[in-house]
C-alpha positions in Angstrom: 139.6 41.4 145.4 139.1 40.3 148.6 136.5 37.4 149.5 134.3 38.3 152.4 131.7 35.3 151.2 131.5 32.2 149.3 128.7 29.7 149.7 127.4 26.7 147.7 124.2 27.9 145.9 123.4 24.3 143.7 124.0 21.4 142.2 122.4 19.7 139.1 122.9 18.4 135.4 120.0 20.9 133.6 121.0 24.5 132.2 117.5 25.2 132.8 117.8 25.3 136.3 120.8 26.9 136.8 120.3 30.3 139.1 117.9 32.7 137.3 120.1 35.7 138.7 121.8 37.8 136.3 125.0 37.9 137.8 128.0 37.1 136.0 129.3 33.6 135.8 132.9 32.5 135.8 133.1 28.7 134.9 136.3 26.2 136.1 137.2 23.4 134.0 139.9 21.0 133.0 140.9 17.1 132.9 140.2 15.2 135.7 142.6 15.2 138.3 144.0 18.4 137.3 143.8 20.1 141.0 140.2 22.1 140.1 138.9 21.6 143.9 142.1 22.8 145.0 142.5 25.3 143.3 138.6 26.9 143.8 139.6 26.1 147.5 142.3 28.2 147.5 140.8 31.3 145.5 138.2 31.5 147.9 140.0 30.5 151.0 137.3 28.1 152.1 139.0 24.3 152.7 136.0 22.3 151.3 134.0 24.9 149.5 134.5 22.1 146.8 135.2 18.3 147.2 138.7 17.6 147.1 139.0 13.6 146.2 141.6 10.9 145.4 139.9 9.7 143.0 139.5 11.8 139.4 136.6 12.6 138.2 134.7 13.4 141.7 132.7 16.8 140.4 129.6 15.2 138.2 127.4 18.2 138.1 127.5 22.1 137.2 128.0 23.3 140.7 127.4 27.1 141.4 128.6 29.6 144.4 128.3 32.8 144.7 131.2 34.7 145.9 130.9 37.9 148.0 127.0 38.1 147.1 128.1 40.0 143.2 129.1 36.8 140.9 128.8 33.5 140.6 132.3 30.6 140.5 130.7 27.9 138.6 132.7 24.6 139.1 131.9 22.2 136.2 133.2 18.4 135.6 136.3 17.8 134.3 136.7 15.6 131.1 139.3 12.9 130.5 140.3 10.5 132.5 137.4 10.3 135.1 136.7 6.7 136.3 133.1 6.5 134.8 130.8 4.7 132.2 131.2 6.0 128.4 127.5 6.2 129.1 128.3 8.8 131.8 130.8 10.7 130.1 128.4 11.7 127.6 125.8 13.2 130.3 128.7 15.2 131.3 129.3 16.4 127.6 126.3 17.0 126.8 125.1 19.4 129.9 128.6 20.7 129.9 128.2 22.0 125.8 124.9 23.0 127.2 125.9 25.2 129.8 128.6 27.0 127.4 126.3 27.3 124.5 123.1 28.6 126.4 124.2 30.3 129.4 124.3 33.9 128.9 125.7 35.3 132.7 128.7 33.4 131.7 131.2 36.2 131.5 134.4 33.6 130.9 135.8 30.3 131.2 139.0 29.1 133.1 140.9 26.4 131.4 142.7 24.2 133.8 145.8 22.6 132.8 148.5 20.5 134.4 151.7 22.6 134.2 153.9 19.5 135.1 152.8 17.7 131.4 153.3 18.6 127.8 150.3 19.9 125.8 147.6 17.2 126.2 145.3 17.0 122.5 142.1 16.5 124.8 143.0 19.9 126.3 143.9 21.8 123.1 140.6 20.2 121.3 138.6 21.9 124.4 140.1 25.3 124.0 139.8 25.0 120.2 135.9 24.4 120.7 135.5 27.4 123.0 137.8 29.4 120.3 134.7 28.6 117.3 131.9 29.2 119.8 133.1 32.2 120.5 133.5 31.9 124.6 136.1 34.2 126.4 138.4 31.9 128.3 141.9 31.8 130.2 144.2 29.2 130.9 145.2 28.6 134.1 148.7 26.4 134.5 148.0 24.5 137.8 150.8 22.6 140.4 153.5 25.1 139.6 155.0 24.7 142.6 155.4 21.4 141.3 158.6 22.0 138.6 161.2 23.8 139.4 162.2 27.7 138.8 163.7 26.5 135.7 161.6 23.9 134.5 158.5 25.9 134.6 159.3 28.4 132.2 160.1 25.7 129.4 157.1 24.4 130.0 155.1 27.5 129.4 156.7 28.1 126.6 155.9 24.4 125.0 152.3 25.1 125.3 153.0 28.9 124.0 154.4 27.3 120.5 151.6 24.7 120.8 149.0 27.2 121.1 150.5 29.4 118.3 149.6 26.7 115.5 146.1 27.2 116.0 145.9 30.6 117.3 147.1 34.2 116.4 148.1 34.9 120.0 148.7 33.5 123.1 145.4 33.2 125.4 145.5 35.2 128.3 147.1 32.5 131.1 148.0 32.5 135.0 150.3 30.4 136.6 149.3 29.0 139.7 149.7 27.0 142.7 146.8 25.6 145.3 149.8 24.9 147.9 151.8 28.1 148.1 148.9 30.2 147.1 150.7 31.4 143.7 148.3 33.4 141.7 145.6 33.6 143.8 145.5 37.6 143.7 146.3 37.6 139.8 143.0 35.5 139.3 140.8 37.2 141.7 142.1 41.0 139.9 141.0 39.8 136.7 137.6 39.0 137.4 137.1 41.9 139.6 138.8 44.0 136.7 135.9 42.2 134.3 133.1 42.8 136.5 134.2 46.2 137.2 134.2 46.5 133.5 130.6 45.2 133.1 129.0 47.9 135.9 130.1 50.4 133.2 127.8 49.0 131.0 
């Protein structure tokens, strides 16, 4: 797939007033600081189609764009380690179980996880949540360019083992990387494979 388009649609904190549209919806999420911006950046080849920031925990709201006028890349906030108020953290969790339990254009959810750390509980609780609600989602292993050739696949295979306690099969997964570009086509084929899929219908 090839992005001719990708512009910011909105901002805000109520499901209710998310795009009426009835295109389909992928959402990105993860832990703070997990390279999310990057990583949207870099699948749509826009530099600051979403805040990049320093600090974790800069995306507070569901943020929508629509890509190449068909779907919709929904970046949501991550959870973890943000630096703001318990208070504030449970906004977030509350309009971010909102949008996953009520929004039907949502096709599938990208998990983002740190491919330099072991299996993080707070990450493995998330994707155990999605697993009961029944939400589609893949897990996408960020920084890979991080480790090295050798170190990466141990890794991957830690989470596999870690992920086979709770499930009967790995989830579908993508390695990636926002510097060298690494996966960038293997994301975008999926989706337009899905949405392909769904014209069928």
């Amino acid at each position: 797939m090839k992005i001719s388009s990708a512009e910011f649609v909105i901002s805000n904190s109520d499901v209710t007033k998310c795009p009426k549209d009835k295109l389909p919806e992928y959402a990105f999420i993860g832990r703070s600081n997990v390279g999310k911006s990057s990583l949207i950046n870099m699948l749509t080849g826009r530099k600051n189609l979403a805040k990049t920031s320093g600090r974790p925990g800069k995306t507070q709201l569901i943020n929508h764009f629509i890509i190449n006028k068909t779907w919709f890349l929904v970046d949501l906030p991550g959870y973890g380690y943000a630096r703001v108020s318990k208070s504030a953290k449970k906004v977030f969790q509350k309009f971010i179980t909102a949008y996953f339990s009520k929004r039907t254009q949502l096709v599938s959810a990208f998990v983002l996880v740190d491919s330099r750390h072991e299996p993080q509980k707070i990450d493995l609780e998330f994707m155990q949540w999605l697993g009961e609600n029944q939400i589609p989602f893949s897990i996408v292993f960020t920084k890979a360019d991080k480790l090295s050739k050798n170190k990466l696949p141990v890794q991957i295979e830690n989470y596999t083992k870690e992920m086979l306690k709770y499930w009967s099969a790995m989830p579908n997964y993508f390695i990636t990387s926002s510097s060298s570009g690494l996966g960038k086509e293997d994301v975008l084929k999926y989706i337009a494979e899905i949405n392909t899929q769904l014209k069928d219908f």
